[in-house]
Biopython code that builds the backbone (N, CA, C, O; Angstrom):
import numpy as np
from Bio.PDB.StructureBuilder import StructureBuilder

atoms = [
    (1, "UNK", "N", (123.125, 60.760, 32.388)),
    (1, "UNK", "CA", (122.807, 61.858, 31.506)),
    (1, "UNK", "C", (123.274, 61.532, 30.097)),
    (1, "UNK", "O", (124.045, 60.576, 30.006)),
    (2, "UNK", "N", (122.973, 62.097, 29.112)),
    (2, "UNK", "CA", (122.839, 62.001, 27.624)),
    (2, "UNK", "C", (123.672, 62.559, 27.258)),
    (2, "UNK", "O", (123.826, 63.576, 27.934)),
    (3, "UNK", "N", (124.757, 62.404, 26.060)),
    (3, "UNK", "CA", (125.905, 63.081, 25.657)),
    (3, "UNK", "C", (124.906, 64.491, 25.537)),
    (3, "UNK", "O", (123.706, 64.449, 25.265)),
    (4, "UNK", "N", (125.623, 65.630, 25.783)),
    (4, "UNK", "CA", (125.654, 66.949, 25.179)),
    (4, "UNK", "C", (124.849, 68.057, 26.121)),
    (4, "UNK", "O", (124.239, 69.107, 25.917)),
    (5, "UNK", "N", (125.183, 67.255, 27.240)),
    (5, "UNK", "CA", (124.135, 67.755, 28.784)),
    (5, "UNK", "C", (125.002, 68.021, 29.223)),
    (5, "UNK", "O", (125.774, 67.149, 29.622)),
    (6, "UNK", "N", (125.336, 69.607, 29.383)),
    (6, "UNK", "CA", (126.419, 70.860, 29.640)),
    (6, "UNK", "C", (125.294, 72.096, 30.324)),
    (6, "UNK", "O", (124.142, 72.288, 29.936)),
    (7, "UNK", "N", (125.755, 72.569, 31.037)),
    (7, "UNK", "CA", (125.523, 74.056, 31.437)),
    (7, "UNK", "C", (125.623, 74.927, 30.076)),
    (7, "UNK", "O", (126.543, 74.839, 29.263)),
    (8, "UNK", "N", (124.630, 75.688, 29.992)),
    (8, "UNK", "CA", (124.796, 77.056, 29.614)),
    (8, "UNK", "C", (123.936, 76.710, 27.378)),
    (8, "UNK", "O", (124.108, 77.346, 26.339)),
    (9, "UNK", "N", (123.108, 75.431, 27.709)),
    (9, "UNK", "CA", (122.562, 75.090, 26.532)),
    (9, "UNK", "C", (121.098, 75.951, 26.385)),
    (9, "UNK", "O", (120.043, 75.936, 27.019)),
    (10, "UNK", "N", (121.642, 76.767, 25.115)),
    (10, "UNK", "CA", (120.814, 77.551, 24.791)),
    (10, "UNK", "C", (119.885, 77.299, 23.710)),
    (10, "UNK", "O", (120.159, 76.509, 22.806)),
    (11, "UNK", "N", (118.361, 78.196, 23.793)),
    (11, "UNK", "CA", (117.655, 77.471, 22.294)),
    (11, "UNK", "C", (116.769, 78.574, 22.237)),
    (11, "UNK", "O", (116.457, 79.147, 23.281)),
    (12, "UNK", "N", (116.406, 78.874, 21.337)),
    (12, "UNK", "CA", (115.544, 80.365, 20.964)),
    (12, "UNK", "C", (114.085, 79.409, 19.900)),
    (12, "UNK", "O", (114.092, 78.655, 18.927)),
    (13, "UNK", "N", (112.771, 80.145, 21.001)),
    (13, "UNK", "CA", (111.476, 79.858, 20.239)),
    (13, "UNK", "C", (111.099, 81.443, 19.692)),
    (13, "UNK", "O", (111.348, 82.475, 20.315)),
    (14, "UNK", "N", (110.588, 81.367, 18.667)),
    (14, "UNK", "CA", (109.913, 82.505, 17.980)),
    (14, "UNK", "C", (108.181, 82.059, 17.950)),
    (14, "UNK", "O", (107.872, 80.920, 17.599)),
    (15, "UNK", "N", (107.205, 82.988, 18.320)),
    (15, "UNK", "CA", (106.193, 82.902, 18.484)),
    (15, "UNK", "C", (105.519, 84.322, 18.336)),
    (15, "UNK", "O", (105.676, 85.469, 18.754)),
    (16, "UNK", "N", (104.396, 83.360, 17.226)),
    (16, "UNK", "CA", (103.707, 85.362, 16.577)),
    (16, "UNK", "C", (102.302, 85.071, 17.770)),
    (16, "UNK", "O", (101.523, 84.118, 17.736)),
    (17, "UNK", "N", (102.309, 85.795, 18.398)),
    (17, "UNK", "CA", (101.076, 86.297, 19.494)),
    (17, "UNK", "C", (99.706, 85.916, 18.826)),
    (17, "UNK", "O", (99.384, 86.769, 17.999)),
    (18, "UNK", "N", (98.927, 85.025, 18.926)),
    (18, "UNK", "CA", (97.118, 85.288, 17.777)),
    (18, "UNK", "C", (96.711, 86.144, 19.039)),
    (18, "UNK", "O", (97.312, 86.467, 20.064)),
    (19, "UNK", "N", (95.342, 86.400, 18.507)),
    (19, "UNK", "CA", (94.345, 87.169, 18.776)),
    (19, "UNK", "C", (93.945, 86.727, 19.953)),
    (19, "UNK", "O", (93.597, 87.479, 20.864)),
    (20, "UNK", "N", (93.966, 85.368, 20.029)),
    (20, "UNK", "CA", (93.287, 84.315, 21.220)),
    (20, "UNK", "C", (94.033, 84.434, 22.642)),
    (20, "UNK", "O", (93.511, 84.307, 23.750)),
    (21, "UNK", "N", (95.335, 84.700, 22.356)),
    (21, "UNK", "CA", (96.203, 84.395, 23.670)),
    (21, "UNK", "C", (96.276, 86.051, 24.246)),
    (21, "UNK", "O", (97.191, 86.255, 25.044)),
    (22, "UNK", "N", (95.565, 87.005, 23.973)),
    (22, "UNK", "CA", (95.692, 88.579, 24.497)),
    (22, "UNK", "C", (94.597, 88.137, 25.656)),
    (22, "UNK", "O", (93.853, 87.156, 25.655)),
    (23, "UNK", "N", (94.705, 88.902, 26.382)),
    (23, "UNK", "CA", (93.908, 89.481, 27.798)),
    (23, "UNK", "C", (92.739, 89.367, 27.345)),
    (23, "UNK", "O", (92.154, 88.284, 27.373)),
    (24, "UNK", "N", (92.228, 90.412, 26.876)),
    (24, "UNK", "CA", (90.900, 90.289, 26.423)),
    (24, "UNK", "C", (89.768, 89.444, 25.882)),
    (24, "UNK", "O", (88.546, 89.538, 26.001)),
    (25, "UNK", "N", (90.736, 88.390, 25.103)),
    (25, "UNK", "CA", (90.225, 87.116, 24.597)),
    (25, "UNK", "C", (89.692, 85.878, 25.611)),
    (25, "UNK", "O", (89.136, 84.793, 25.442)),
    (26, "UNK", "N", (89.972, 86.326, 26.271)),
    (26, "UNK", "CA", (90.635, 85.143, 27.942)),
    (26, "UNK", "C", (89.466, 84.941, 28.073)),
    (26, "UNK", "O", (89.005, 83.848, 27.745)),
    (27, "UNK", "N", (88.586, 86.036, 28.641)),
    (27, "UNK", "CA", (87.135, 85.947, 29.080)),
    (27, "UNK", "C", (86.146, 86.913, 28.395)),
    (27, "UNK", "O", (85.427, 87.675, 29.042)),
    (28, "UNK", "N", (86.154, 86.825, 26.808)),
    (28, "UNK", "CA", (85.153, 87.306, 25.989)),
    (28, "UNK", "C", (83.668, 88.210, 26.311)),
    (28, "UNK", "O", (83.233, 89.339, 26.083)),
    (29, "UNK", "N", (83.245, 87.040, 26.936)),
    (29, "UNK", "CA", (82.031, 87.658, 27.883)),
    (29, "UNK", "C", (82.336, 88.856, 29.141)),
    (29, "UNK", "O", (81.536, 89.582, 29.731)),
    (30, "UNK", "N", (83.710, 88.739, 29.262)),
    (30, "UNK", "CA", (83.608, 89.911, 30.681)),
    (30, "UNK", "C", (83.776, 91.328, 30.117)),
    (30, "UNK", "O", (84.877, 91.631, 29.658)),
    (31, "UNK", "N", (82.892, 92.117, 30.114)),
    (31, "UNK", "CA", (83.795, 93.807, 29.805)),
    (31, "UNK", "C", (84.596, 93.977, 30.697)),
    (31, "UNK", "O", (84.886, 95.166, 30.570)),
    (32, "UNK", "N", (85.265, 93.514, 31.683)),
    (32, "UNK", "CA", (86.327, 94.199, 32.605)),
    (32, "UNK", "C", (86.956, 93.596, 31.519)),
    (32, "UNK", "O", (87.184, 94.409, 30.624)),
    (33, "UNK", "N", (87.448, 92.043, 31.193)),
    (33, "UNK", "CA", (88.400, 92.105, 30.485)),
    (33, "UNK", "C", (89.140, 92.250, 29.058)),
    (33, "UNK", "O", (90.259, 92.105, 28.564)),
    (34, "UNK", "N", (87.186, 92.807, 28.523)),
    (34, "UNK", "CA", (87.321, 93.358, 27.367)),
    (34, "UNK", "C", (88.375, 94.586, 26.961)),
    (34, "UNK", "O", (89.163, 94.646, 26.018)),
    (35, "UNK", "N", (88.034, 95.747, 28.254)),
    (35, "UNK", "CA", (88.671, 96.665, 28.658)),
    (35, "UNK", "C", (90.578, 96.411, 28.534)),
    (35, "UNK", "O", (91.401, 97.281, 28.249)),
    (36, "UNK", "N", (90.744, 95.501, 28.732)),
    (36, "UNK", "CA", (92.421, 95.295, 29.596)),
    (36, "UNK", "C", (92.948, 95.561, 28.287)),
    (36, "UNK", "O", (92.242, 95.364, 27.298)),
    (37, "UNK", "N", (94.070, 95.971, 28.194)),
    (37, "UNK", "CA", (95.367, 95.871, 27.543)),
    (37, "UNK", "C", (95.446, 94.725, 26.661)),
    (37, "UNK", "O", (95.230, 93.636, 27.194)),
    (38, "UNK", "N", (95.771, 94.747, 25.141)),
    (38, "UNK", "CA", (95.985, 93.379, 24.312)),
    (38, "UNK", "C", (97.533, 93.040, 24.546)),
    (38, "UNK", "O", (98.402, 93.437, 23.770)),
    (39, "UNK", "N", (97.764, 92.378, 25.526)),
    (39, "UNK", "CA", (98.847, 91.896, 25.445)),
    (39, "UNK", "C", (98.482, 90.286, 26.211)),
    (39, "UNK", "O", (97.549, 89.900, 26.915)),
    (40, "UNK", "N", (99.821, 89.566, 25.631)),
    (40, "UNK", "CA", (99.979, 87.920, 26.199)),
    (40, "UNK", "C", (99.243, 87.985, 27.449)),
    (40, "UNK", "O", (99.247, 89.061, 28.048)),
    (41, "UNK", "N", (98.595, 86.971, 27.945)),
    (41, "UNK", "CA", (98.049, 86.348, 28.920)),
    (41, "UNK", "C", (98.852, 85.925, 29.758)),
    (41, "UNK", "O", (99.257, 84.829, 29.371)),
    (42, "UNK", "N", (99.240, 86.171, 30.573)),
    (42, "UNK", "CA", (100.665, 85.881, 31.820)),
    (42, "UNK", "C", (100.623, 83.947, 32.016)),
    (42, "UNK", "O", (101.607, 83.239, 32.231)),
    (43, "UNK", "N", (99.406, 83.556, 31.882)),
    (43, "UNK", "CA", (99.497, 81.986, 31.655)),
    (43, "UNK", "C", (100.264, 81.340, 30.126)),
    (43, "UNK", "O", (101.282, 80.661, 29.992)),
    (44, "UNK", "N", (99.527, 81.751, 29.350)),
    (44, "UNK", "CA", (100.385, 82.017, 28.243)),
    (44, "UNK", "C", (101.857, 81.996, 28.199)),
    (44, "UNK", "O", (102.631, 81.082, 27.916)),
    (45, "UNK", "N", (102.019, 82.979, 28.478)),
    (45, "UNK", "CA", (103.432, 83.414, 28.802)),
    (45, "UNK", "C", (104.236, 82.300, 29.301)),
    (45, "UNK", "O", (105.163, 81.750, 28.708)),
    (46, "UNK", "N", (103.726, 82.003, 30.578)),
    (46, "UNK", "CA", (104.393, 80.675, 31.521)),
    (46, "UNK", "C", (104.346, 79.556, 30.598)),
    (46, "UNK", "O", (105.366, 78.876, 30.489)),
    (47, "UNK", "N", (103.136, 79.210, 29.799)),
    (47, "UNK", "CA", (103.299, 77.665, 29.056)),
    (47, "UNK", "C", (104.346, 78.003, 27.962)),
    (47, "UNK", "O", (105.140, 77.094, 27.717)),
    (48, "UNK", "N", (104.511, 79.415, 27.108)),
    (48, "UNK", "CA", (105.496, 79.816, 26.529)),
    (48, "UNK", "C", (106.984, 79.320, 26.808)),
    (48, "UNK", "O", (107.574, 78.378, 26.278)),
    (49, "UNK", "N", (107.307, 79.957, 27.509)),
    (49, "UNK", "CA", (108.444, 80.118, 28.130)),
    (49, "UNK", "C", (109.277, 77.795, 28.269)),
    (49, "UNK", "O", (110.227, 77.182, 27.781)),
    (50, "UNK", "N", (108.055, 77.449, 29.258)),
    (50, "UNK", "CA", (108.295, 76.190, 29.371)),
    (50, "UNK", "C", (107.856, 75.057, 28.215)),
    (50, "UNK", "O", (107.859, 73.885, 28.590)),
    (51, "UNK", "N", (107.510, 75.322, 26.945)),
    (51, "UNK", "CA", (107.219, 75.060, 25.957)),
    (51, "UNK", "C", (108.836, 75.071, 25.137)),
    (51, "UNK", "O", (109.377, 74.071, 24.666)),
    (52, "UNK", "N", (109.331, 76.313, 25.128)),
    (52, "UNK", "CA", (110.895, 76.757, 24.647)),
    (52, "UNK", "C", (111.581, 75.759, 25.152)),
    (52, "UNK", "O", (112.149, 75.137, 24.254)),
    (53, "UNK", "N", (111.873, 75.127, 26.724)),
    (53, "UNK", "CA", (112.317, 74.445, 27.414)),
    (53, "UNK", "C", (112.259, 72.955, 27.223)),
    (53, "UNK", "O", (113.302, 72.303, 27.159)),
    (54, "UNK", "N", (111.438, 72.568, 27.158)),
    (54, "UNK", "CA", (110.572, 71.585, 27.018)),
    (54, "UNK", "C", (111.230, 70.891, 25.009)),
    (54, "UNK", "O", (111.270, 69.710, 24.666)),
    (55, "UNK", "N", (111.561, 71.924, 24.270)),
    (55, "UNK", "CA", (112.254, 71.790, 22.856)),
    (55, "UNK", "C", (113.614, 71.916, 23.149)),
    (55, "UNK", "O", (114.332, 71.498, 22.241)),
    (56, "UNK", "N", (114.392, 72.504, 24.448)),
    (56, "UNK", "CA", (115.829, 72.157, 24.595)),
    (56, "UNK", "C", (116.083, 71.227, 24.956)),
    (56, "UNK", "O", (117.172, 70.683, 24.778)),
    (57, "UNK", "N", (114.658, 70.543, 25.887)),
    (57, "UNK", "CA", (115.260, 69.221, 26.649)),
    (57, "UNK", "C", (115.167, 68.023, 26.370)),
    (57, "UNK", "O", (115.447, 67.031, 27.042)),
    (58, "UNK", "N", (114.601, 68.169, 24.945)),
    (58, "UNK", "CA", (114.102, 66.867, 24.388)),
    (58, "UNK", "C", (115.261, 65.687, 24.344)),
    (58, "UNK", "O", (114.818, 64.589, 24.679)),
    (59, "UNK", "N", (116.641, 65.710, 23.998)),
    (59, "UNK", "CA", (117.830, 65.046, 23.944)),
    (59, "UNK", "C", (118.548, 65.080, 24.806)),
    (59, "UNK", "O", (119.775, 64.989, 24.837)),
    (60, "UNK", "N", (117.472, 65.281, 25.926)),
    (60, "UNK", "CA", (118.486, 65.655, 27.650)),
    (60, "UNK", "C", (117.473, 65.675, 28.569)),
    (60, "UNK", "O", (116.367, 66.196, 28.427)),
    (61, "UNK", "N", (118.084, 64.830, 29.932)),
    (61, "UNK", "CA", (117.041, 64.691, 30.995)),
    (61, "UNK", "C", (117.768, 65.807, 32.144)),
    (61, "UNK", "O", (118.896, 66.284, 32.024)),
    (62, "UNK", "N", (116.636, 66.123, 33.470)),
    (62, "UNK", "CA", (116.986, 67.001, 34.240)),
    (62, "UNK", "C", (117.667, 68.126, 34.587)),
    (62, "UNK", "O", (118.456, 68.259, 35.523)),
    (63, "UNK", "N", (117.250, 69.087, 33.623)),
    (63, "UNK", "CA", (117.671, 70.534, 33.638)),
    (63, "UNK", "C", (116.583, 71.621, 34.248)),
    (63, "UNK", "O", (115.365, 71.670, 34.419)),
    (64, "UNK", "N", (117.708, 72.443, 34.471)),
    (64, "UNK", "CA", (116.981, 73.754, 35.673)),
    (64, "UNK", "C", (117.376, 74.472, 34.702)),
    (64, "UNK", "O", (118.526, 74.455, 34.264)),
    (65, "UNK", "N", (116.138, 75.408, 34.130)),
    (65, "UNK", "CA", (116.374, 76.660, 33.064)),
    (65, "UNK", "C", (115.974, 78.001, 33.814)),
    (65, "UNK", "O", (115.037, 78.235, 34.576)),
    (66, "UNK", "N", (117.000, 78.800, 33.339)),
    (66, "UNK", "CA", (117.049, 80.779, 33.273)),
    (66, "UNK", "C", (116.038, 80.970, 32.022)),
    (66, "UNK", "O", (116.460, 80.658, 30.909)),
    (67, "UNK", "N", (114.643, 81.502, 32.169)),
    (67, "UNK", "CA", (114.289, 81.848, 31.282)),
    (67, "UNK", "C", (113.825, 83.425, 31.228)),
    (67, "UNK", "O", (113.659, 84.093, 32.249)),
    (68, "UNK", "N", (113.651, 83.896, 29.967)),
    (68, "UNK", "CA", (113.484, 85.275, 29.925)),
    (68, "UNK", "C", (112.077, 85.508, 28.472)),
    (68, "UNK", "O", (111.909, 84.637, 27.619)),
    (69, "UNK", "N", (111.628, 86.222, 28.491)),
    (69, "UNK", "CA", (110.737, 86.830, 27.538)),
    (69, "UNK", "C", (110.881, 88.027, 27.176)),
    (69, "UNK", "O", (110.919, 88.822, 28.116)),
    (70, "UNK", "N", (110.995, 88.548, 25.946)),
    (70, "UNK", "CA", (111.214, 89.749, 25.359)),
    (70, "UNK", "C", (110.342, 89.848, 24.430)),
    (70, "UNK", "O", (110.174, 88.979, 23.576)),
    (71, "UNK", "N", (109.531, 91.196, 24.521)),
    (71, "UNK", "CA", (108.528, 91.986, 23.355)),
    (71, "UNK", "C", (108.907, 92.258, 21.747)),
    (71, "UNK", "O", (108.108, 92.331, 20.813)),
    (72, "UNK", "N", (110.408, 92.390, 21.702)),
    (72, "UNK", "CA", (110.968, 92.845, 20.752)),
    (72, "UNK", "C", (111.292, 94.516, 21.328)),
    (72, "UNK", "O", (111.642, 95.298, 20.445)),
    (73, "UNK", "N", (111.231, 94.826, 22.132)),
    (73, "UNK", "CA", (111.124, 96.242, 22.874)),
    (73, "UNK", "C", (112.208, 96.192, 24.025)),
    (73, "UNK", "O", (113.233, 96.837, 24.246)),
    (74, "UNK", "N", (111.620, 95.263, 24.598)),
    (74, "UNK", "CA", (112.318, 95.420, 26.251)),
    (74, "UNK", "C", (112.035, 93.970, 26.964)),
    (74, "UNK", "O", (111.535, 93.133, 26.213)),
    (75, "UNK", "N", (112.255, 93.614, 28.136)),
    (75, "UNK", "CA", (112.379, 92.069, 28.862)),
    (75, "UNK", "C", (110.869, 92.480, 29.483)),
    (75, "UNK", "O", (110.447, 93.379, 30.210)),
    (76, "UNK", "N", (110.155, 91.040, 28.624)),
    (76, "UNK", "CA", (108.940, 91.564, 30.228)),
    (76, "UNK", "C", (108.569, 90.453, 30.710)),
    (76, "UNK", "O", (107.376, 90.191, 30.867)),
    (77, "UNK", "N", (109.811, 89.394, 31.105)),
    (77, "UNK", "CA", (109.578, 88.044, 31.863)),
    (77, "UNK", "C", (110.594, 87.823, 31.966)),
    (77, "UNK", "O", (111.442, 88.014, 31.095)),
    (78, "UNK", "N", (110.879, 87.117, 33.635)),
    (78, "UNK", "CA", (112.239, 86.796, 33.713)),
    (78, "UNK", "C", (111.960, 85.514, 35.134)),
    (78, "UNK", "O", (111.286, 85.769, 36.132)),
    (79, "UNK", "N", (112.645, 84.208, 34.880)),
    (79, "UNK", "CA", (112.313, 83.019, 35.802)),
    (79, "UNK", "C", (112.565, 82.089, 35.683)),
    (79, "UNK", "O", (112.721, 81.939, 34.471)),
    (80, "UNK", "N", (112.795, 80.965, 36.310)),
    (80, "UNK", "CA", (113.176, 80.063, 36.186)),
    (80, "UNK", "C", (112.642, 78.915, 36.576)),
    (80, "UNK", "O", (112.333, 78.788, 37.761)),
    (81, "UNK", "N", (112.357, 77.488, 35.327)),
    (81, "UNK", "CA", (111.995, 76.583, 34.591)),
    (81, "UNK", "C", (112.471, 75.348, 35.681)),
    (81, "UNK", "O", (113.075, 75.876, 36.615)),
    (82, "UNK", "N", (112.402, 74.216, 35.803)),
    (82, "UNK", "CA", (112.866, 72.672, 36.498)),
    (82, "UNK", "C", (111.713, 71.651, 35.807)),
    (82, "UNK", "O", (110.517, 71.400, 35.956)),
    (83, "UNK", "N", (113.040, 71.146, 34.804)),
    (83, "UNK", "CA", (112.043, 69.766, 34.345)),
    (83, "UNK", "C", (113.031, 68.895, 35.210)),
    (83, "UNK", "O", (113.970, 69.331, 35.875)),
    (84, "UNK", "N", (112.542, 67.243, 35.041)),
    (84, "UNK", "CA", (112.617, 66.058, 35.948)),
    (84, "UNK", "C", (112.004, 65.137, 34.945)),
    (84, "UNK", "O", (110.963, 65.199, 34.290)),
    (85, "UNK", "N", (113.259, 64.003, 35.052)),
    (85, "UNK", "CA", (112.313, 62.564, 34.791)),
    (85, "UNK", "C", (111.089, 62.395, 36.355)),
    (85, "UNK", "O", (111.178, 62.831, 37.503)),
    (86, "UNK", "N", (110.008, 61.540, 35.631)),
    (86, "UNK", "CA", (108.968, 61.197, 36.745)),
    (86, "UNK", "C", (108.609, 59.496, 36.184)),
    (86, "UNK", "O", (108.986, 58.962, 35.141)),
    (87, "UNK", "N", (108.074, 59.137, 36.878)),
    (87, "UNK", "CA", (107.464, 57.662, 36.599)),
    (87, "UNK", "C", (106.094, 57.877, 36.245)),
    (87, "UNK", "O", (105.153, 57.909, 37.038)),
    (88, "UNK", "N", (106.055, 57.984, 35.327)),
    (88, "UNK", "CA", (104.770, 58.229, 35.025)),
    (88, "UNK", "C", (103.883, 57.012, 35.239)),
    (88, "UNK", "O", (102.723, 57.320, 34.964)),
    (89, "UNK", "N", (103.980, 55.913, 35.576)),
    (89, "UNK", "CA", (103.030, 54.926, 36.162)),
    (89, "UNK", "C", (102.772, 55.400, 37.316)),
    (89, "UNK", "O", (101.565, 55.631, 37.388)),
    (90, "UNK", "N", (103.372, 55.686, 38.355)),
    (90, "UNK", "CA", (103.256, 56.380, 39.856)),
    (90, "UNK", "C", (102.573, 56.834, 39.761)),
    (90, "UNK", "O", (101.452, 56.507, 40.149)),
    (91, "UNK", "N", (102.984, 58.235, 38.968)),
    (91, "UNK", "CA", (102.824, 59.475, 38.875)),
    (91, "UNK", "C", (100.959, 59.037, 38.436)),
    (91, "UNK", "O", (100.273, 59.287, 39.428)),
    (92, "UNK", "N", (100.500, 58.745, 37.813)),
    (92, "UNK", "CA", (99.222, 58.571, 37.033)),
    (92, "UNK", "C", (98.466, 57.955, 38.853)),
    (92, "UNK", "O", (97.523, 58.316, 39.557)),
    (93, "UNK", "N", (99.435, 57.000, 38.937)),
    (93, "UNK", "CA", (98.201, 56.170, 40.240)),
    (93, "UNK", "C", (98.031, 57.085, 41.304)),
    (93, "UNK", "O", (97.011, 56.859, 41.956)),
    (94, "UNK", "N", (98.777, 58.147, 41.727)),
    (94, "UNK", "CA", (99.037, 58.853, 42.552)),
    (94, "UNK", "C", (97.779, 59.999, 42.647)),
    (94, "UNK", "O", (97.162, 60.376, 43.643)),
    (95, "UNK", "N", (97.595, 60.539, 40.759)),
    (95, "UNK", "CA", (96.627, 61.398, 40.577)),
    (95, "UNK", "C", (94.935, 60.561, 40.475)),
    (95, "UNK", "O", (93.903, 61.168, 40.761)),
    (96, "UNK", "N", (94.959, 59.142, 40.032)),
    (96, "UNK", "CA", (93.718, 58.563, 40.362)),
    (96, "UNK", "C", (93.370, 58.589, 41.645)),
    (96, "UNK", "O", (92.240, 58.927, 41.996)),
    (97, "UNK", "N", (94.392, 58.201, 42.549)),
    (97, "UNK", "CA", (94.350, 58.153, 44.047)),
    (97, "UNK", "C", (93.771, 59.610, 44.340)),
    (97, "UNK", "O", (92.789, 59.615, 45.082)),
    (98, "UNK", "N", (94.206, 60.804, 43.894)),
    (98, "UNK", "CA", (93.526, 61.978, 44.447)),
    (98, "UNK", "C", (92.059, 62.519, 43.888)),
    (98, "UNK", "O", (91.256, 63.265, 44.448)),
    (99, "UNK", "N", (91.996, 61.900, 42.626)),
    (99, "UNK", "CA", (90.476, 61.960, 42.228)),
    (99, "UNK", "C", (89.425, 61.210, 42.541)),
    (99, "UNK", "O", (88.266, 61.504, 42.247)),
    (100, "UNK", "N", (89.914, 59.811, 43.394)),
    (100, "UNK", "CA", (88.779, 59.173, 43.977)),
    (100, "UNK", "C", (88.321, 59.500, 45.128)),
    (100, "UNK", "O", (87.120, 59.323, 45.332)),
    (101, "UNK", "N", (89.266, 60.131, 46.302)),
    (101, "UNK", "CA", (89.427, 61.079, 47.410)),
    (101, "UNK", "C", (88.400, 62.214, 47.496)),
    (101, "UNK", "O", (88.473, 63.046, 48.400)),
]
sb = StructureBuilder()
sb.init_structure("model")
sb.init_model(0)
sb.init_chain("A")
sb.init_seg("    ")
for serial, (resi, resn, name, xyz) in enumerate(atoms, 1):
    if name == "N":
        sb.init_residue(resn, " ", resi, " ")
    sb.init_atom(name, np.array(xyz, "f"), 0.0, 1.0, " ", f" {name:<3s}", serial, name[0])
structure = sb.get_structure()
């Protein structure tokens, strides 16, 4: 592990919501989901969240993150993150191997 790979390393992303990442935007063409609520896209959300993570772990390998999401209101995500070194040579032959399949 990398100097400064401790428990309890914290890092705060700020992110202004566009237009694109609301419910409604998702599937343009559907009126059901024209209808829905403008709020984050729960996928969204997830690449969010592990995006934040993903900027703590840059100077550090193999951490398990507590993550949370807040509106500015109240918590409306709460879960937890596992990055990993991988071999990405493997890792690549492994996924050709399943696309020739």
């Amino acid at each position: 592990m990398k100097p400064g790979l401790r428990a309890g390393i914290e890092h705060e992303k700020r992110f202004v919501v566009p237009e694109s990442k609301l419910v409604p935007a998702l599937y343009p063409e559907s009126p059901e989901f024209s209808e829905m609520p403008r709020v984050l896209v729960t996928g969204f959300l997830v690449g969010l969240l592990e995006w934040a993570c993903i900027e703590a772990l840059k100077p550090r390998t193999r951490l398990r993150f507590e993550v949370q999401a807040h509106d500015g209101v109240e918590l409306i995500s709460r879960g937890t993150h596992e990055r990993c070194v991988i071999d990405s040579v493997r890792f690549d032959a492994k996924i050709k191997m399943k696309l020739a399949a």
